[in-house]
Structures are given as C-alpha cells and as structure tokens.
N, C-alpha and C positions, 0 to 999 in steps of 0.2 A: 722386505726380503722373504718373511717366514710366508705371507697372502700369495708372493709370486711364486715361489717352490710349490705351496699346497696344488696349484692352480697348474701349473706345468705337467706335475706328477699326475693332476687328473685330469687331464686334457689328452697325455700321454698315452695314459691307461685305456681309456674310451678308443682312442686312435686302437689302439690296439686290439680290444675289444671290437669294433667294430668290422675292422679287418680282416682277424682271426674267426667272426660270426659267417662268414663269408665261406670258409675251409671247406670241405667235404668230411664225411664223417669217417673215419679212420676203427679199424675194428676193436683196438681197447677203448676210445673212446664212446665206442658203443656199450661193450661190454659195463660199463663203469654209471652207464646210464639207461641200462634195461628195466630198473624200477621205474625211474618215472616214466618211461613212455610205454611200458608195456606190464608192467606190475609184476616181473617178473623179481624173486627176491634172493640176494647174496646167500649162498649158503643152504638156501631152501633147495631153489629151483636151480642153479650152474652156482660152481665152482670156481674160486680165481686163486692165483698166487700172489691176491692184495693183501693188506689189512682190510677193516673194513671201514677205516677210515674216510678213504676217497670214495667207496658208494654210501656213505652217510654225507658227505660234502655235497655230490651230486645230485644224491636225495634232496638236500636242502635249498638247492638251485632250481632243480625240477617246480620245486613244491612253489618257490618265489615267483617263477617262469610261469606258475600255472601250465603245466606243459599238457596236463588230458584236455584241457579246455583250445587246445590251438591244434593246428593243422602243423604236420613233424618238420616240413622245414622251417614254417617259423617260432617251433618249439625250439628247434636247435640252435637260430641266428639269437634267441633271447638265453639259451643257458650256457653257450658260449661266449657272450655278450658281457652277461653278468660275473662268470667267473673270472676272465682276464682285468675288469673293471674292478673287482674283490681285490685278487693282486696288486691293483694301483695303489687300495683304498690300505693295506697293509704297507704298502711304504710309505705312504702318506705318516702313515702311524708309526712306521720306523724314524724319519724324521723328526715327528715331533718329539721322541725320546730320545734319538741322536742328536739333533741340530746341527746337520752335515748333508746343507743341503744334494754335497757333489756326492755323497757315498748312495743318496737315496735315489740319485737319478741313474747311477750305476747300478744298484739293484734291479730298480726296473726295467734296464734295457737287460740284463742279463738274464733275470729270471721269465721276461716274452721273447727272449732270442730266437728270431726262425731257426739259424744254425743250430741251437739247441733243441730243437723241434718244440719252442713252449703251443705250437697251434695242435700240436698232435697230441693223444691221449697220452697223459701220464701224471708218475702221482711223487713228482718231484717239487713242482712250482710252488704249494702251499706250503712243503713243511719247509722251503727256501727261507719263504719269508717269515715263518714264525722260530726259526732259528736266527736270523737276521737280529728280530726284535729281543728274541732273548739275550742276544750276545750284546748288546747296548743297554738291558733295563737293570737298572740298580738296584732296585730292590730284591734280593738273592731266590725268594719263594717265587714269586709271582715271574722269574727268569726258568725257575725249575719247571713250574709248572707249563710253561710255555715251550721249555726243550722238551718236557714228554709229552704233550700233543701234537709234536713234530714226528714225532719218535710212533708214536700210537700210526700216524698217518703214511709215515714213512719209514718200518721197520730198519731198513740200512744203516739207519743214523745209531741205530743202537751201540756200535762201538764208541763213535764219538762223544753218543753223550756220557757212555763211563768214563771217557777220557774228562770230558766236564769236570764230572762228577769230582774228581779227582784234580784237575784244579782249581775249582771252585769252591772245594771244601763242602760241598750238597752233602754231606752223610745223613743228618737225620732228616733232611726232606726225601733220602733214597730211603731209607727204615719206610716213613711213614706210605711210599709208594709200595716196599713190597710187601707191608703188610696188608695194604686193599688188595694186591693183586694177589696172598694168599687166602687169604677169606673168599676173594672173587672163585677163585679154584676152589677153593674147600666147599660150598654153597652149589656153586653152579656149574661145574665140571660136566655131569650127568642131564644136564640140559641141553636140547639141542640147538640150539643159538651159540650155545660157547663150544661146542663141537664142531659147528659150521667157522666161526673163525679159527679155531685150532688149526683145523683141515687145512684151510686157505693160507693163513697167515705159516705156518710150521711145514703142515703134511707136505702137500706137495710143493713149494717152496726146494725142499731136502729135495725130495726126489726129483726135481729137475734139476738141481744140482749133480746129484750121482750120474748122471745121465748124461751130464754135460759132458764130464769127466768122464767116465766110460766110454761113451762112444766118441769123443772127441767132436764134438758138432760144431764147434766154431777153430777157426785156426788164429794162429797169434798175428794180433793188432787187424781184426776186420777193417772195410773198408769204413763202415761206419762208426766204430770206433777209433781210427783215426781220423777222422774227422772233425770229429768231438775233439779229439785234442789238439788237431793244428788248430784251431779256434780258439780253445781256452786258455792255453800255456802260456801265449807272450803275456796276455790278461794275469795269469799268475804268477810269470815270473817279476812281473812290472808293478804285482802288489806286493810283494814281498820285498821288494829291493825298495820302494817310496813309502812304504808301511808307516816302519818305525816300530810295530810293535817286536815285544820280546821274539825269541823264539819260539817259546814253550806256545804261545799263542796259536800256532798254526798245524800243533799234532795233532787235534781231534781232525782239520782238513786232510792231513794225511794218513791218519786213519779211516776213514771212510773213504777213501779210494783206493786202499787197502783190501776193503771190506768188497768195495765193486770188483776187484781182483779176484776176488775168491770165488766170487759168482760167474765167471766165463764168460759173459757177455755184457759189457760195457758200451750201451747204445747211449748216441749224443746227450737223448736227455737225461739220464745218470748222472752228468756231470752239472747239473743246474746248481745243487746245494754248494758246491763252491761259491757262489755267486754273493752268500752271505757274509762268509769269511772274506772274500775280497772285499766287498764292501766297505763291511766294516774296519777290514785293515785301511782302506785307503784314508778314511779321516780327512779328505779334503786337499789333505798335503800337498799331492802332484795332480797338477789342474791339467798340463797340454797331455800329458799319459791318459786319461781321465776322460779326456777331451778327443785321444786318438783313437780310444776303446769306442764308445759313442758313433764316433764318424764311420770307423772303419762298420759297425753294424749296420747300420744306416742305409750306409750308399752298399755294401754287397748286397745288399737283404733287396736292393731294388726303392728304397724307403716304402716294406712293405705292401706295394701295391703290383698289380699284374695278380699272377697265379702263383700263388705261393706252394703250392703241392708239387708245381711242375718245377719251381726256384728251388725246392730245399729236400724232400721226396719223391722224385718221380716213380719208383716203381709202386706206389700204391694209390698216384693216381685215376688210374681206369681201374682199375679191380674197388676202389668206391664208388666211382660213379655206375659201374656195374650193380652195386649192390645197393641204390638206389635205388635204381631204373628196375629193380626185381623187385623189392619191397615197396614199391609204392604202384606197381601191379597188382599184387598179392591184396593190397590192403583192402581191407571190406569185402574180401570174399569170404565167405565162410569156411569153418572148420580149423586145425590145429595143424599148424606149419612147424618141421622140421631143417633147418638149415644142414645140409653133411659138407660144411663149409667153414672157412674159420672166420668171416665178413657178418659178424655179430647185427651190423649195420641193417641186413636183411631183416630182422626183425622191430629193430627200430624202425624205421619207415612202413613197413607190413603192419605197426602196431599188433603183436600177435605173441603172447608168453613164450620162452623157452619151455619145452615138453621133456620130460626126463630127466632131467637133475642135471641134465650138463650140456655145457656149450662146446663147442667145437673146434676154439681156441689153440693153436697150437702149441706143444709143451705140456700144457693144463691137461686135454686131452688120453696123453700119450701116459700120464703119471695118473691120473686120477683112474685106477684100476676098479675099486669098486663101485664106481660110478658108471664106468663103462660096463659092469657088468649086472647093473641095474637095470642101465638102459635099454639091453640089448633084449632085456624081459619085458620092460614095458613095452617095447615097441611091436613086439610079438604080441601081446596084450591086445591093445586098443594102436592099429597103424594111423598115421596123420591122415589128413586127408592133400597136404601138401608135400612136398619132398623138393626142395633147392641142393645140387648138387655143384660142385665147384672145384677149380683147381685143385684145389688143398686139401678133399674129403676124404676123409678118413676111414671110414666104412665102403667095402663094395656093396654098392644098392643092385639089389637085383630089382627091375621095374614091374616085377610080375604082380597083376592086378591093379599099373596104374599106367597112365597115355603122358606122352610127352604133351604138355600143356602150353609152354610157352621156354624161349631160348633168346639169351643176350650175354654175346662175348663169349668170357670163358662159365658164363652159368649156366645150368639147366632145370626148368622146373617140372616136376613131374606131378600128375593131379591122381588120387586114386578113382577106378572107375567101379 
C-alpha cells in the first residue's frame, strides 16, 4: 500500500508538472522569477508585496533548472516542471508522517487545483504544504519550525499560526523565535537587505491596504472570489461534518480567512491553505466525499488537458501571449528595456534587467511612492534605449526622441533614436 501511494502521488505530481510546464507565463509569475532569468534582484532592483520567501524558492528552481544556460521557454517548461513536482514530492512526505494515504492524495489535488489557479503565479501552494506537514508531525519543535517557514513564505498565515501557538502550547519555541528575530532587527535593521524586505513584506503591503479601503477598488464578493468559494465550501463543509476532529481544531482555518477578509481582495488562490486543514481533517474516514472531491476536479478541469488559460483564466490569456511575442523580439537586441506595463513577462522572455527599482505591477506601483519618485530621476538620467508600452501603463510616455519600432495587440514598442 505505502510503494502504491508514493508512486501515485508521484506520477500525479509530474502529470501535473508537466501540464502546468505547458501554461503561459502569467505577470506574478514573472515577477517571482526575474532573478534567475534576468538577474534582476528582489528588493534591489523592483519591489513586491511578497515575502521574500517565494523569490528565494524561485531562486532555487532557477539555479536547479539551470535557467541562464537554456533558451526561456525551455527555462520556463523546466521551473515550472520542477516546482509543481516539489509539491508532489511534499505530500509524499505528508504521507509518510501521516499514513493517510486518502488525505495525501486530497492534498495534492487541492493544492494543483486549476480552479484554484495552482498553474498561475502565486505564493500559496508551498506554505500549503508545509503546514499540511506540520499539522501531522509529532515532534512539537521540528512542527513549529515548519509552521514558520510557512509563515516566513507566506506572511497571511500569521494569524493562524498565533492561533497554533496557542493551542499547541509553542511558547518557548515562540521566545526562542522572537528573540532571533529581535537580534535580526537590532543587528541589521540599517542594512539594506532588511530594508528591501521591510518594504516589500510591511510597506506597501499596508499601503495597499489603505487604498483598498479608501477608494473602494474591489466590490463585495467579486467574480473571482466567488469563484473560489463555490469551489471550496461543499470541500469544506464535507470535511468538517466527516472530520471527527474537535472544534477548537478548525480556528486557526477560520482565522486566516479572517485575515483574507481584511485584505479586500480574495482571489481563488488565497484560498489554497485550506487545502491542509482539510486534508488533514479528513483522516481517511469518508472515502466516496473523498472520492466526489477528486472526481468532481478532474472531469471540470477537463483532466487538465486542452488550454488551461482559456479553461480557468481567460482574460490573461492573450495579454501573455502578447507579452511573449514582444519579449522574445526585444531579445538580443541591445541596450536597456523599460516595460510601462504591468506583463513583468516582457522581460522574462527579453531576458533584459528591470531598470529603476521598479516594476510596473499593479498596486505595487501605485504605493511604492518613493520609488516612483526615483525612477522618474533616473529615467531623466540615462533614457532606455527601449520603451514597451501597454494597456495598463502607468506613466504617460511622451515618444519624443524615440520611433515606434515594433506593434502587437494591445503593446507598443518604442526604440530610441
């Protein structure tokens, strides 16, 4: 039984890896991967409202992938490849400290759920699974430790994990954590490494918060948050009712969608970290629920085959393949490419650094004030010698001193002359 589970889960994984290597590149998932194909660095060179968790994961994909050494769509088909295969290789390991085989194959389909968007950039799916594993390992340190690398990866979970904390009785392995992390601030505060995640992780984080709130940018229950939830909920109300576990067990899940609450924007994959908490509530118990969850992904999903962009995203299909088909124009041409776009993508395929401290990203852009007010110096400074302008630019480009060079869809590239 245990050879047949291992072998499923990673048959599974690869299927899916394979699949999802196939995707088009998606702008966070560009963003998340500007180091390895373009050395461009978190913090240095653009800003995010990540941790730096998931561009150190990415980094370590890149670096596996060999990605400077390959040509970028088949840099992307291998770190795409490897990471949903990672995923597998984490429930595998859920398993073997659970021994449930049905919970770990619910894992996996939950945490690559198209519906979930697990093909598209986002930085839900790993700290899924390593809360998953912590919520099973008996040894109490080596569980802590494993909810705050989730936690590190995925700042959201931070409520849940004080809810942990609390009942798991963690106190002096929470001492022993905030004393590293006051030392870490007392030491390196004034450094700018830990300024650049400050930024990213706190600064604007907040401020797109306010902002939300302020001007009201999303209305209640978008389309794509409800989405997300006609998806997850019969899943959740179907592990709670076949569980068996206590109650107290299921507040730290209701606190982190608590916590998504607060944030005003609840996009499908937000909701992946449930995927643990189910799991591990189901414990095998109810096999055809189990069995329905499974099927029911399956067959809507298409059993991931066809287009999956077109099946689970369409509107960011052509404005990728747009941002393609301009980056891998651009590529090996010389000089210093600006995107006034938020299709991070163009530079991935361009192979070409982000110039100015900041990317284009929506949100990110609009809050990071003194970066835009950086920028606005350097590019007066030393101008690109390229200019990608797009739907969603942010800056009026005036083209004076450069020729329309090349045009696809809603892009425009401008060359300087």
């Amino acid at each position: 039984m245990g050879l047949l589970t291992i072998s499923t889960l990673a048959i599974l994984a690869m299927y899916y890896g394979w699949r999802y290597s196939k995707t088009s590149v998606d702008p966070d998932w560009a963003m998340f991967n500007l180091y390895s194909f373009t050395g461009s660095l978190y913090g240095r060179d653009f800003a995010d409202c990540k941790s730096p968790g998931v561009h150190l994961w990415y980094m370590f994909l890149g670096w596996i992938a060999g990605v400077r050494k390959l040509e970028s769509r088949k840099a992307i088909e291998r770190v795409k490849f490897l990471h949903h295969t990672f995923l597998g290789i984490g429930c595998i390991i859920f398993y073997l400290v659970s021994s449930q085989p049905l919970s770990a194959l619910i894992l996996l389909v939950l945490v690559e759920s198209g519906w979930l968007l697990a093909f598209h950039g986002n930085v839900s799916d790993v700290p899924t699974v390593l809360v998953a594993i912590a919520l099973v390992t008996p040894a109490p340190w080596i569980a802590f430790w494993i909810m705050a690398a989730a936690v590190f990866y995925e700042p959201k979970l931070l409520f849940a994990f004080g809810v942990l904390i609390v009942i798991k009785g963690w106190w002096l392995f929470t001492l022993l954590l905030l004393c590293w992390a006051g030392l870490i601030w007392l030491f390196c505060r004034k450094e700018d490494w830990f300024k650049w995640i400050w930024e990213s992780s706190w600064t604007i984080p907040k401020r797109m918060d306010v902002v939300r709130r302020k001007e009201k940018l999303y209305d209640w229950m978008p389309f794509f948050t409800s989405k997300g939830f006609m998806y997850i909920l019969p899943w959740v109300f179907l592990g709670v009712i076949f569980s068996g576990q206590p109650w107290w067990y299921w507040i730290p899940m209701c606190v982190y969608l608590i916590t998504l609450g607060m944030g005003y924007a609840i996009r499908e994959n937000h909701l992946i970290p449930l995927a643990a908490w189910l799991a591990v509530g189901w414990q095998g118990t109810a096999i055809l629920p189990a069995l329905a969850l499974i099927w029911t992904d399956w067959i809507s999903a298409g059993f991931y085959l066809g287009d999956i962009w077109m099946r689970h995203y369409q509107g960011l299909k052509e404005r990728n393949a747009e941002a393609r088909r301009v980056g891998e124009w651009l590529k090996g041409k010389a000089g210093a490419l600006w995107v006034n776009e938020l299709h991070s993508a163009v530079y991935i395929y361009a192979r070409k650094p982000v110039p100015f401290g900041l990317c284009e990203q929506i949100e990110i852009r609009e809050v990071a004030h003194e970066r835009r007010n950086r920028m606005k110096i350097y590019f007066k400074m030393q101008p690109p010698e390229w200019v990608v302008c797009g739907l969603s630019a942010a800056i009026t480009f005036r083209a004076n001193g450069y020729r329309l060079a090349h045009e696809d869809g809603s892009m425009t590239v401008f060359e300087k002359v």
